[in-house]
N, C-alpha and C positions, 0 to 999 in steps of 0.2 A: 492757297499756297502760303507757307511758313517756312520761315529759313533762318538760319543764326549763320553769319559769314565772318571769316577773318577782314577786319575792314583794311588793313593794307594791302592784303593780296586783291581783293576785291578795286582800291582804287587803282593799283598799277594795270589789271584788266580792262575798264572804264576809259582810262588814258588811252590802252591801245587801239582800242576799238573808235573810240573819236574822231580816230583821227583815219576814218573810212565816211562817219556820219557827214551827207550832204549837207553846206551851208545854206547855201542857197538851191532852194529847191522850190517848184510849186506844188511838189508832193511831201506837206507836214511829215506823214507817216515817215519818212525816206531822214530826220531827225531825232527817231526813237531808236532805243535798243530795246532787242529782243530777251528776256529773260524767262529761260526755264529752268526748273528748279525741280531734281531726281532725288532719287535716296542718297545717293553719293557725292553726287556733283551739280555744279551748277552750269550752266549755258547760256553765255552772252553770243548775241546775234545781231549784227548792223552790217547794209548797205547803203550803197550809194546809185545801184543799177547794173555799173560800171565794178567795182569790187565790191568783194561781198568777205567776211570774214567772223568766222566763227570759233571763240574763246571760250574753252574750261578752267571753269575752277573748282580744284579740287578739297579744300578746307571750308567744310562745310556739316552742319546738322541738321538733318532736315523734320520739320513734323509732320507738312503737308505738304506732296506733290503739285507744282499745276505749272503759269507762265503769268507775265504779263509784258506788258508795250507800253514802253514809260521814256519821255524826251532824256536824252543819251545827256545832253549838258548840265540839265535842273538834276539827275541824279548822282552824274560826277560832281559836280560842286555841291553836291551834300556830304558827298562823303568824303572828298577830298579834306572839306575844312572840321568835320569830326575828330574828336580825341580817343574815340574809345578804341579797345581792342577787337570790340566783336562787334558787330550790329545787327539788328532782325531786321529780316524784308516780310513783309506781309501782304497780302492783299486782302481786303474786306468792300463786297459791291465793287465801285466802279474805281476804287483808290486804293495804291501803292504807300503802306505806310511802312517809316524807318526810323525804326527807335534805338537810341545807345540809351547811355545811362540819365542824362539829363535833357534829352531831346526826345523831338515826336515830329516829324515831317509827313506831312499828306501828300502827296502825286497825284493828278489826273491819269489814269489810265485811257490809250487809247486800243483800237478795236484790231485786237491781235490776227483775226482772219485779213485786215486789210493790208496787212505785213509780204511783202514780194518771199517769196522762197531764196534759199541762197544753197547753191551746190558742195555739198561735200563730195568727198574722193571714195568712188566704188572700183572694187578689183584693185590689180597691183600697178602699183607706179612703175612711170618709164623706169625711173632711174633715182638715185639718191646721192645725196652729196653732203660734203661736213658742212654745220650750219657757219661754222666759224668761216670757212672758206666764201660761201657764199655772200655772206655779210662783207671780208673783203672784196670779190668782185666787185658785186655792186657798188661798193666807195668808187671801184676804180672806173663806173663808167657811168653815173646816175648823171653828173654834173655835166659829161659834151653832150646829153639829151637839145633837140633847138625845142626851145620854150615858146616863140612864136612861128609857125610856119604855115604855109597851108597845102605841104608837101607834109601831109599825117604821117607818113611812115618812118620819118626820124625824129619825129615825137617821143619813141619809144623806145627802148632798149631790146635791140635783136637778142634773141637766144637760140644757139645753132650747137646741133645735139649730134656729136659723130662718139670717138672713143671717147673723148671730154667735150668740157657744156664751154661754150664761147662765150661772151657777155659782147656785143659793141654796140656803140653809139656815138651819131657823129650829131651835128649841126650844120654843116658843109663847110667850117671856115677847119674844125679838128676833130680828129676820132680817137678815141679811145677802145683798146681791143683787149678784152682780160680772159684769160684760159684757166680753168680749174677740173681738177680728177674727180671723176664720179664713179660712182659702179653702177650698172648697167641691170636694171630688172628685165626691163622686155628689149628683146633684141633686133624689131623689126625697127623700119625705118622712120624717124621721130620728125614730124614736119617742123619747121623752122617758124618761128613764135615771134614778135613784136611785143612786148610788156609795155601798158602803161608805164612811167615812170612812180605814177602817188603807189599803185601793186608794191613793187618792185621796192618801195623806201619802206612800206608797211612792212612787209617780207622780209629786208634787212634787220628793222630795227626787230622783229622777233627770234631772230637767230641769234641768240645770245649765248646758247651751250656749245665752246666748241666740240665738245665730245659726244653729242648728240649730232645726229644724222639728219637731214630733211630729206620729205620723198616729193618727188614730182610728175605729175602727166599733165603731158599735152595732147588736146586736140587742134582741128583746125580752127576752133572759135573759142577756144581755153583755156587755161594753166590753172591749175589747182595745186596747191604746195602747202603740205603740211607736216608740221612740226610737233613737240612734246605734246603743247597746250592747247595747240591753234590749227586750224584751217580757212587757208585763204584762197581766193578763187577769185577770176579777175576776165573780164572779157578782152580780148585779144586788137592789138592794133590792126583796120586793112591796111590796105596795101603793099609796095613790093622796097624792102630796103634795099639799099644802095647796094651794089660789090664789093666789099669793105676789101677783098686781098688787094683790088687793083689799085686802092686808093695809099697802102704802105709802099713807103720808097724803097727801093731794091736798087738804088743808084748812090747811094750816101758812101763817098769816098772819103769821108773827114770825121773825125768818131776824138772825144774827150769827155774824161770822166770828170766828173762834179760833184761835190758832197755838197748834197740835199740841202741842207741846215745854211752851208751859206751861199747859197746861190737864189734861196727862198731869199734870205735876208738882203741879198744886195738885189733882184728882183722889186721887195717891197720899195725901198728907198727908193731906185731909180725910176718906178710908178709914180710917184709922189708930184713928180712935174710934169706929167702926162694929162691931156683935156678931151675935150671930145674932136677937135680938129687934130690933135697930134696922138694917140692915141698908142703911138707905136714905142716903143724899146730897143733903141742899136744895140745891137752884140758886135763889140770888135773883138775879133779874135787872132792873137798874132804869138809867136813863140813863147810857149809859159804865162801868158797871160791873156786873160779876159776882159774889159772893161763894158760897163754901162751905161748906156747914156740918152738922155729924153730933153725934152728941149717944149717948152708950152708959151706960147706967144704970150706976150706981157705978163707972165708970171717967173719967166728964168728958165736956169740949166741944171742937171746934175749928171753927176756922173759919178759911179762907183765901180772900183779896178779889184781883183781876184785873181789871188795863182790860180795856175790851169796844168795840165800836162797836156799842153797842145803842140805836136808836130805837122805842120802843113804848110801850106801858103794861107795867107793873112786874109781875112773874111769878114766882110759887113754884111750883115744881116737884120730882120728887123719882126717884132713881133709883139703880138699883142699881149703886155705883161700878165693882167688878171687871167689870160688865159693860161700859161705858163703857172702862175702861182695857184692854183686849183686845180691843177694836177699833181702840184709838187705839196700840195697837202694835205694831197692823197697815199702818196708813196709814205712807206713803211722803212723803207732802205737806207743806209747811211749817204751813197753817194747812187748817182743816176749815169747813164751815159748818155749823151745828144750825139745824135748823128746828123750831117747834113753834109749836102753838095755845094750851091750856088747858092747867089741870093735872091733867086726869084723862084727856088724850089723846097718844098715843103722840107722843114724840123722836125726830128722824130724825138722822142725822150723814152727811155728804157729803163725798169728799173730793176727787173730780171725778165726771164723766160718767161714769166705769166703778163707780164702787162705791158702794152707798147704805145705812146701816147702820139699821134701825129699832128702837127699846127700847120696851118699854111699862113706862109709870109707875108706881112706888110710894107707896105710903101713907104722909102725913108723922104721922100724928095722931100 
């Protein structure tokens, strides 16, 4: 095998694929990327078990066809810190050598049959969606994923496939629900999918064309989504996610709009005296005005005030700010609207028809 590659295109592929490559593993092999090398293009290949994702590149010269299985980190930090424009991959015996113009780097190669298979996409996809859109969903639900549970199925990010693809995830304390328009390849009925979360960020950060389309199938143990360069494949979360409809309030008789921008900021601030015994953020809400305020035992008070266009009876309410501000730096929109009832029933935060963020409340006492 002999190859001449564009070494930038070459290391933004390297990057991506990394960040699938297990860290800690007791299978070595499960560290390497796979690399085959055609008349045209080239093929980067790493898993984790768990996802699996497969990168072309296509600037490339080729002399001789073949592959090799070379540690994913030792070959991106070679090329990452190179200066040249092109560089040759080679392999000779048992070693990967990579040469620019004043360098010569040797690799151990390891034993490409002991390399796991990784699924690419056969037949037509369920369905396809704009990659731009996709990449926003996922902003808008990757973060309520619960990072410890041992309730696995909101580990993940539900994907629920009717005329449009649903995105939610919750934690049990908020959920996040984001709706985007697809078009519809296969018209039978699409089982309901759980994504890892690392999938689902890999995924993201590859949809970078918004004018490029991604296609998707599901089965009942897999998603496979692929895009221009890439296919990624990913094994499916078990178990049964929650009922996400029954968990949106359908009782919120109190509704005021809020621009984004400063509600983030005065949010931040009034976090600022928050601990882990106080934890929480009063929202007083009373005619035209909002105020904030947090209170941390031997460290002090704050409080930060906001017009509002608020009509109602007067509301205390109480919530946990970080969770509030990663949502609201999720949104795209100038202002958001909050809806709520009482103080001891769930906040909801809007920031059009696609995305609806819901928090449940904490304890002012």
């Amino acid at each position: 095998m002999k190859v001449r590659v564009n070494r930038k295109e070459l290391a933004t592929a390297l990057s991506v694929v990394s960040g699938v490559v297990a860290t800690r593993t007791p299978r070595p092999i499960l560290q390497c990327v796979r690399i085959n090398v055609f008349t045209d293009h080239l093929l980067l290949t790493c898993t984790d078990l768990e996802v699996g994702l497969r990168y072309t590149i296509g600037q490339v010269e080729t002399e001789t066809s073949g592959e090799a299985l070379v540690s994913a980190d030792t070959i991106l930090n070679i090329i990452r810190e190179s200066a040249e424009d092109v560089v040759v991959l080679e392999v000779i015996d048992d070693r990967m050598h990579i040469r620019g113009e004043d360098s010569h780097f040797q690799i151990v190669e390891s034993d490409v049959a002991e390399f796991p298979a990784v699924p690419t996409m056969e037949g037509q996809p369920h369905f396809t969606i704009s990659q731009e859109d996709f990449r926003r969903l996922s902003e808008w639900t990757l973060f309520s994923c619960a990072r410890e549970s041992t309730r696995y199925a909101i580990g993940g990010v539900l994907f629920d496939v009717k005329e449009q693809l649903t995105l939610v995830a919750t934690d049990g304390r908020r959920l996040s629900r984001a709706v985007g328009d697809i078009s519809r390849v296969e018209l039978a009925d699409i089982p309901q999918a759980i994504v890892p979360p690392k999938a689902l960020s890999l995924l993201s950060r590859l949809a970078a064309e918004p004018e490029e389309r991604a296609a998707v199938q599901i089965s009942d143990n897999q998603m496979i989504m692929r895009v221009a360069q890439a296919t990624v494949s990913t094994s499916l979360v078990e178990g049964h996610f929650p009922k996400y409809e029954d968990v949106i309030p359908q009782d919120c008789d109190k509704q005021v709009e809020l621009k984004t921008v400063v509600f983030l900021s005065a949010l931040r601030r009034a976090a600022l005296l928050t601990n882990e015994e106080s934890k929480g953020v009063r929202l007083s809400f009373s005619e035209d005005r909002l105020v904030l305020s947090s209170r941390a035992p031997e460290q002090g008070e704050a409080e930060v005030s906001m017009s509002v266009k608020y009509r109602g009876a007067p509301l205390d309410i109480g919530f946990n700010p970080h969770f509030l501000i990663e949502a609201l730096k999720a949104v795209q929109s100038e202002t958001v609207l909050f809806h709520c009832s009482t103080s001891d029933r769930p906040g909801m935060l809007e920031s059009d028809e696609r995305f609806i963020y819901v928090i449940m409340p904490v304890s002012l006492a």
